[in-house]
Structures are given as C-alpha cells and as structure tokens.
N, C-alpha and C positions, 0 to 999 in steps of 0.2 A: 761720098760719105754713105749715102740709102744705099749703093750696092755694097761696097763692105760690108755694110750690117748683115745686106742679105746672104750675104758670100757666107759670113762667119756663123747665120745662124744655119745655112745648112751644112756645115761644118759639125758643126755642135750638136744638130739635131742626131746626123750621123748618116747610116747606111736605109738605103730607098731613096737613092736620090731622085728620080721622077717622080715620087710621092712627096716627099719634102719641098721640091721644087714646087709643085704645083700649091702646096699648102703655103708657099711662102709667097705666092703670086695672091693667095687668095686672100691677103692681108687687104688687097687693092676690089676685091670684089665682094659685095654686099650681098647677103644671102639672103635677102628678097624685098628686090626694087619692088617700089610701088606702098609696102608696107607701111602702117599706121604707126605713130609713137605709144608706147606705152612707157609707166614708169619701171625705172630699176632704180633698187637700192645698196646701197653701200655700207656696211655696219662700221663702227669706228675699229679702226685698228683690224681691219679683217686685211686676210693677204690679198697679196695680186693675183696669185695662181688661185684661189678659190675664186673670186673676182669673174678670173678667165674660165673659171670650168663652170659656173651658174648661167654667166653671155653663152656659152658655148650652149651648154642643157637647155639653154631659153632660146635657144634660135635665132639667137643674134650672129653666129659667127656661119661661113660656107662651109665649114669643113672639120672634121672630128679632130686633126693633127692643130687645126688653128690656133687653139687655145694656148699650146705650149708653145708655138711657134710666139703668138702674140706676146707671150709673157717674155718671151728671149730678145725680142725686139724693143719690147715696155724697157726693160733694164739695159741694150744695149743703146739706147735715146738715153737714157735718164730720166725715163719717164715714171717709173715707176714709184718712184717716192713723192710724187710731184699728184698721184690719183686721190682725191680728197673723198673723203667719207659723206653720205647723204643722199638724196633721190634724184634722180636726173630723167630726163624726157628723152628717150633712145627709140631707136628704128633701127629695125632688120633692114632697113634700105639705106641706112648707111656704113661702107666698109669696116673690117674693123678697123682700120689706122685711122678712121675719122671718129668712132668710138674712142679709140685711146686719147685721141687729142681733148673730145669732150670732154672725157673724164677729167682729165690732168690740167685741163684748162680753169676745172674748178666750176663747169654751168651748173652749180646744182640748181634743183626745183625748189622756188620760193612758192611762202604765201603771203597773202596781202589780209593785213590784218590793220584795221582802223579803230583807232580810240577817238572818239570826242570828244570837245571841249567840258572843262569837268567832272570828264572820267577822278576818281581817285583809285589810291594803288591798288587796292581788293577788289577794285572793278577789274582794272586793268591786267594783274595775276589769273581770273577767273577765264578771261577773254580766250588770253596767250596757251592757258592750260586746256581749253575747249578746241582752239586751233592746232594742238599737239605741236607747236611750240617749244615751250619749258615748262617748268613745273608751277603749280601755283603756289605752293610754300617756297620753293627758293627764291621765286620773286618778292614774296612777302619778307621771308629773309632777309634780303640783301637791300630791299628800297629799306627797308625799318634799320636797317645797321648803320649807326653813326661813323664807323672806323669806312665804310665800304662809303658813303655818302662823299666823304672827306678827300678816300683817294681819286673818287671823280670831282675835288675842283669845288664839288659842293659844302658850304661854312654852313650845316644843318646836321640836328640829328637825323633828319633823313630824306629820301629822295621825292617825298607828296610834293607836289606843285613844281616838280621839275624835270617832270614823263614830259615832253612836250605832246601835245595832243595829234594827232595826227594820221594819215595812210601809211604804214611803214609792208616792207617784204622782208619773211624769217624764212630761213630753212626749219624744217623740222627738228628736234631735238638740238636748238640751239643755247646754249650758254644761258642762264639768268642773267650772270654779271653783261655780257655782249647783252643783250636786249634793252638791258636799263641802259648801259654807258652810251646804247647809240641813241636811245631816247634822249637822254641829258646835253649829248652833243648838237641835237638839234633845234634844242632850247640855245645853245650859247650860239650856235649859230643864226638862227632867227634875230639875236639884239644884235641892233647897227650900233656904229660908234655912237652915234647919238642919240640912240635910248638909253646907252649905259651914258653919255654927258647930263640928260637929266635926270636919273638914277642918283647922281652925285649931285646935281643942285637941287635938288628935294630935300637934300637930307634925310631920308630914309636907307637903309641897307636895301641891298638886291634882294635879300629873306625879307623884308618887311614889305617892300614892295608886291612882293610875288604874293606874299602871305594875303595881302590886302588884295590883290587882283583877284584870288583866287575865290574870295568872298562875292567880288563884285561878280565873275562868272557863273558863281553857284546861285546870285537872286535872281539874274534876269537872261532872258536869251536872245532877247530882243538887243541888237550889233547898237544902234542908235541913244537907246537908253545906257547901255556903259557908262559914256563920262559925267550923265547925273545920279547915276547909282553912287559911282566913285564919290562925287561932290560931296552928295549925303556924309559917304562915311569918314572924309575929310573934315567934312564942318560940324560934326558928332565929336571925331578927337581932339580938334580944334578947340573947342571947348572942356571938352574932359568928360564929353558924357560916354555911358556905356553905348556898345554899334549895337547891341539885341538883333543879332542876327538870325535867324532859325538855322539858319545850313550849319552854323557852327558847333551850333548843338547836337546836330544831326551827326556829324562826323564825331562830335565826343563818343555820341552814342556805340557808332559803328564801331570807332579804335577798341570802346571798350568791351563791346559784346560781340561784335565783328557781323552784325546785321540789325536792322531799323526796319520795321512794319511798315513804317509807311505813315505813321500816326506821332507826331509830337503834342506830349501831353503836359499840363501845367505843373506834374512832379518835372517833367524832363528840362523844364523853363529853370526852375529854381535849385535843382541838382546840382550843386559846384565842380567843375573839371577844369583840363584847362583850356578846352575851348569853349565853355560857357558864358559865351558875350554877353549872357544878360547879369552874371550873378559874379564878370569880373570886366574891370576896366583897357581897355588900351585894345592893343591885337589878341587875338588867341595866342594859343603855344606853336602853331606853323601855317603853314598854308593846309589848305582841306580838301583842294584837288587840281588837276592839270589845270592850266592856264592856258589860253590861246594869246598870241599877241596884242589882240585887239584889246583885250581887258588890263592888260602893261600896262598898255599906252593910255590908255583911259586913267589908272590911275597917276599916272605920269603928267597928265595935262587933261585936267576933268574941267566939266562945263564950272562957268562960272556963274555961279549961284547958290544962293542960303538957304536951299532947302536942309532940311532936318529929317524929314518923313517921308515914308512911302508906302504906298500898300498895293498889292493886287486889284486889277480891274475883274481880271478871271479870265482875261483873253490874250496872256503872254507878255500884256505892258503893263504899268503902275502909273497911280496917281502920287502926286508927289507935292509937300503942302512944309511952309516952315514955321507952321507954331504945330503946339502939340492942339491946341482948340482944333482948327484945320482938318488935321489927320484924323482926330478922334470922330470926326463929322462926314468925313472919307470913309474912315472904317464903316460905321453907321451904314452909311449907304451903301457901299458896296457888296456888305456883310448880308445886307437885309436883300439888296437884287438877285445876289446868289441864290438866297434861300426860297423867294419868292420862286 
C-alpha cells in the first residue's frame, strides 16, 4: 500500500524524477536528529498545504519539495482531514510521516489547570481565561445559563457547585461549553451508587444537598471538621432556625457586584438577597461554590451531635457549643484572644 502511495505521488508530482524521488524518500528522514521540541501551532480551520509550507519554513521538514510531497501523501492516507487544530510539541528530529501521524493523531499540547475546593464560577472563569483557555465571559455565560445547565443533566438554574474542583488538562482555546461539561462530568462521576442511595434516603434533592455541602466547604478547611460543620446546619434546619452563614452572604455579594473586599459589614448581614442566611430561612437560592466529595459526604452522614454553634478559633478549626449562652462566651473569648 506505502509503495503505491509513493509510486503515485511521484507520478503526480511529475517530471525530475531523481528529485521527487529523493524528496519522497525524505518523508522517512528527519532534518535534524538530535533536535529539541518546540511548539507549533495549528489555527482552526487553516489548510494542510499552509500547515506544510510553515513545518517546511520552520525546519521541520529535509527538503524544500517535502512539503508538497507531504501534503500528497497526507491526502493519499487520509490523513488529512483527520490533522486537528491547536499546539503540539514537534521536533526537527522527527520525520515528517511521524509529524503527520502526530498531528492526525490529535497529541495536541495541554495545560494543567487546578481549581480548588470552593473555587466558585468567577473564580474559576478568571483562572481558565489567565491560562488562555477560554474566555472568562463565556464561562460566565454558559455556567449562569439555565437552558445550558439543563442540557448537562444539571436540574439548576446553573452550573455553581457543580465545576467539580479539581487538576484538569485544556488545550488552548478550548470551548466554554467542553470545559464546564467536562467539569460536570467529573462531579457525576465522582458519586458511587451509594452516595446517590443516601442522596435519596435523606430526603433532600442532589441541588439541596450540593447546595448545603457547598456551605459546609466554604466555613471550614479543616477535612475533619466537615461532618460537625454539616451537623450544625442540619440541627439549625432541623428546628427551623436561620444557618447565618457568612459565605453566603458573601457569594450574594459577589453574584451581585461580581467582587467582595474582603470585609462583610453589618449593612451586608441584614441586606435581603437570596443568599442571605441570616435575613431568610431554610437554604439559599443554590449552592455558592465547588464542592469536593468530602463535604457530600459529610453532609450525607454528619457527626452525630446537637451542636447549634460555632465560631472561629483563628487557626483553621472552630469551637463548637449547643446553646446560644455557650457560643456567645466562645465568641467573647475568642474575639478578645485575637484582639489581645
């Protein structure tokens, strides 16, 4: 079959045949062993013959005929429809038929781009658009788009608390829609059958659940403290009291102003939205940011106990008290050690 091709591209290429010959040998010979990778890229939609005449200008290829030769052999394979757009890690040390195959194989150059647990989406748009990624508005876009939420599977008006957090690799100028759906799939991949079976013996929705983990991520960072974080705001609804959460407030803030100082202030406590836990009952309006597993599960099967309260120690844990006398006496101390 490889000699037919060759047969026919020097057919095609025409008259010099000792020159074509040799240029069609030189598909199998790398113009220069030893050579470092650098990148090359691929614009969307660009042809294969520019493709071959930039390798060729760039000194990837042995030989000035190579280029069109390559291109005649690309389409005699079928390879040419098959060369995918984006940055790839190429060497002058290797032929070009190992170049073609790179290409057509699809190796493009990824980046590794980590989000952390309780990243939310304005974090996470800013990250992707910093890494030259996607854009940071059509991530905002598309995670805030109820119709686009929907067609991934997601029963939300939109994609917060369901980026799963995590180390992900993007090509460059990849898709908004691809970066969130593969975000999302690695949250439905992450629940075993039997998170989602006590999912359903909770009685709570998978939104309400996520909603509430993403709370319990946003107070504490400390893996340990989770399922008495959770507890709290279990035996808070449990009775029907407000959860007065600050994150929650916080994330009103941001939806609304799209940035937070740093400073929650006693207007921002009693300001009505709909994530304002202190000034409305039950959950907020969604979740407030990615979720790790650990915080699921925590709210899924939280320590068992009637705490009510908690406050900051000021070194990553909380003290945790079930009258409000308790807490108030908690705060007191804590409040005053800081200050001291």
């Amino acid at each position: 079959m490889i000699r037919w091709i060759l047969l026919v591209l020097v057919a095609v290429v025409g008259v010099g045949g000792g020159l074509v010959a040799r240029n069609v040998s030189g598909l199998y010979i790398a113009a220069s062993p030893g050579a470092p990778e650098r990148t090359f890229s691929i614009g969307e939609g660009e042809a294969l013959t520019r493709v071959a005449q930039r390798l060729d200008r760039e000194g990837f290829f042995p030989g000035r005929l190579a280029a069109r030769v390559w291109t005649l052999y690309a389409r005699a394979k079928g390879l040419d429809r098959s060369v995918k757009s984006g940055e790839y890690d190429l060497s002058p040390s290797l032929t070009p038929i190992q170049i073609l195959e790179k290409l057509a194989s699809g190796q493009v150059k990824t980046y590794a781009v980590t989000f952390p647990e309780g990243s939310h989406v304005l974090e996470i748009a800013a990250k992707l658009e910093a890494a030259e990624i996607t854009s940071r508005d059509a991530v905002v876009e598309k995670a805030f788009s109820p119709e686009f939420a929907r067609s991934l599977g997601v029963q939300a008006d939109s994609l917060e608390g369901y980026l799963f957090p995590e180390t992900y690799r993007f090509r460059k100028n990849t898709p908004a829609e691809v970066v969130l759906r593969d975000m999302v799939e690695q949250l439905d991949a992450k629940l075993t059958p039997e998170d989602r079976e006590k999912v359903t013996a909770s009685g709570m929705s998978l939104h309400d659940v996520i909603t509430l983990a993403s709370i319990v991520e946003k107070e504490t960072g400390a893996s340990e403290e989770r399922p008495l974080i959770a507890a709290v705001f279990h035996n808070r609804l449990a009775r029907r009291m407000r959860l007065q959460s600050d994150p929650t407030v916080i994330y009103g803030i941001l939806r609304e102003r799209g940035l937070f100082d740093g400073n929650i202030r006693k207007v921002d406590l009693t300001t009505d939205s709909p994530y304002n836990t202190y000034t409305r009952g039950g959950l907020p309006a969604g979740p407030i940011a990615s979720v790790g597993i650990d915080s699921i599960r925590a709210v899924l099967a939280p320590a068992d106990v009637k705490y009510l309260y908690f406050v900051s120690r000021g070194n990553g844990t909380h003290y945790f008290s079930n009258t409000l006398e308790q807490h108030n006496e908690a705060v007191r101390s804590y409040q005053l050690r800081r200050g001291s």
